[in-house]
N, C-alpha and C positions, 0 to 999 in steps of 0.2 A: 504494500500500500504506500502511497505515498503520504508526504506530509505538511502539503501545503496547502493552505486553505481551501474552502469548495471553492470563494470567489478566485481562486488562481490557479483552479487546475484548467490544464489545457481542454477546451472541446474537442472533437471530431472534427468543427466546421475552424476553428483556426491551426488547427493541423493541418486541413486541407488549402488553406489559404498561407500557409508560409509554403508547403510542399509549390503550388501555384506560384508565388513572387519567386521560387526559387530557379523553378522552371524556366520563368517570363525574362528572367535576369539570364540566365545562360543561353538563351534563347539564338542570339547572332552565333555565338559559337558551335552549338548543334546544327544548325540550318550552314553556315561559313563551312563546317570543317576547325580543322587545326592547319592552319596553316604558318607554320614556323617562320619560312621564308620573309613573309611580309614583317615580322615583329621587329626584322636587320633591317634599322634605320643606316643608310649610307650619308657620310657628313655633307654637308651642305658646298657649294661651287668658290662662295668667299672663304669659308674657313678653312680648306682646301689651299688655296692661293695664297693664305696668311700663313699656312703655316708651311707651306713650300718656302717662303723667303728664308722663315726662322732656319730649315732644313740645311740651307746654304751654308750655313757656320761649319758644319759636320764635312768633312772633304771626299772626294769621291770614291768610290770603291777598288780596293786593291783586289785584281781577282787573284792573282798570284797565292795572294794569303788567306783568303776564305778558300779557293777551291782545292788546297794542302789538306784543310779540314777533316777529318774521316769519320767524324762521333760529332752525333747534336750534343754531348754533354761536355767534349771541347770546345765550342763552339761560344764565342767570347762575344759579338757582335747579340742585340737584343735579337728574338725570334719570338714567334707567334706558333700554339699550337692553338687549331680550329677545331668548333665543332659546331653544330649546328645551330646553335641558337648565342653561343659567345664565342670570344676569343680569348686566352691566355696569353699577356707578353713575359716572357721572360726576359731578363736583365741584370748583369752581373756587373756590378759597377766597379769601377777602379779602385786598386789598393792605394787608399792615401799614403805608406809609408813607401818613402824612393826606397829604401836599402832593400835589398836582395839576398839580406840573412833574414833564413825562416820563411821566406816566399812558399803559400801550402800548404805549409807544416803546422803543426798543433795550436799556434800560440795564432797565427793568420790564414785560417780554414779560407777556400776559395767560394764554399757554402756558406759562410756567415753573408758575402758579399752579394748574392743572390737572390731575388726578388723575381716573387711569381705575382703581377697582376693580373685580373680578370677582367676582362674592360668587353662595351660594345663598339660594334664596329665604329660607327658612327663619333665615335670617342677615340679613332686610335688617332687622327693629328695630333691632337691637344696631349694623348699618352705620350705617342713618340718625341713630342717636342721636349716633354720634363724629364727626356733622356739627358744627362748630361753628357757634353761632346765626351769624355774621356771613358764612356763607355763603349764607344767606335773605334775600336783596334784598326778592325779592317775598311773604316770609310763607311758609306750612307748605304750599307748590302742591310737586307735582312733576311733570315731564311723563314720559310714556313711548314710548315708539316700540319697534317690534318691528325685528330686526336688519334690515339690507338683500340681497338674495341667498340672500332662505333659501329651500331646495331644496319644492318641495312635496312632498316625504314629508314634513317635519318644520313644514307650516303647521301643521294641529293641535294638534302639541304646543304649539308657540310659541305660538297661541291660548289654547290653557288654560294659559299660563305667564302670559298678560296679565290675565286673568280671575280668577285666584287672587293677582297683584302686586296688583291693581286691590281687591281686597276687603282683601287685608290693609293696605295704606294707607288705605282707608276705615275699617276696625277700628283706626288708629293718630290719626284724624283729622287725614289730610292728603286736599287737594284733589289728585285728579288730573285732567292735562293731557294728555289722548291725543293725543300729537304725528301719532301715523300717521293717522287718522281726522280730525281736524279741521282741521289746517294743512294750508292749497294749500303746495304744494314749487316 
């Protein structure tokens, strides 16, 4: 039994009328579908532009030295893994200490330096700008790889999540580096 007064227990008819708003509220999304693809807002044509100038400071791509590369967890330049509805950048920013003892090693892990964001698309300008230049070993490259494990319901999404990353870094002029595609694993 319950223990809440007669005047507050629920009826049959407003059981049936939240069961109704709840329906009425879901409603565009039952009749729509799921459609994931649409939720990748793509940044807009000026902040694009603004943040191409900012891009400039970063120097051009040394292919010599990224394509030496053989492991994304060598791999010193930020990178984006995809997937269907986000994007992860990764980021391993510069060791503040110049000396070269203990570089690695216990006391200056290269994992402490490391930073995983989770951004949308539509957010990676304004990401990739708060990269600071000395996280660009090899210049304005970035690799990408699509996530690992992802269900094929959501390959297509995560395809045109790579295909619209992929243009708008070419609208920012940066090199990209299709880790899933061109690197043997």
């Amino acid at each position: 039994m319950s223990s809440l007064p007669s005047s507050r227990k629920p009826t049959r008819r407003a059981a049936a009328l939240c069961v109704a708003a709840c329906i009425l509220l879901s409603l565009p999304a039952l009749l729509g579908g799921c459609n994931r693809a649409s939720a990748i807002a793509l940044p807009d044509a000026q902040e694009v532009a603004t943040a191409r100038q900012q891009m400039d400071s970063i120097p051009p791509p040394s292919k010599s030295r990224y394509m030496a590369v053989r492991s994304i967890s060598d791999w010193d330049n930020p990178y984006l893994t995809l997937q269907a509805n986000m994007a992860t950048l990764h980021v391993t920013l510069a060791d503040a200490n110049p000396s070269q003892i203990g570089v690695g090693g216990m006391l200056r892990p290269v994992s402490a330096r490391h930073q995983d964001v989770t951004i949308h698309l539509s957010d990676l300008p304004e990401a990739l700008n708060a990269i600071p230049d000395s996280s660009w070993p090899y210049g304005r490259v970035v690799a990408v790889e699509e996530a690992h494990g992802t269900p094929k319901s959501d390959e297509p999404a995560v395809r045109r999540n790579v295909e619209n990353t992929v243009k708008t870094l070419n609208d920012l002029g940066v090199v990209v580096y299709d880790w899933t595609e061109s690197t043997p694993r």
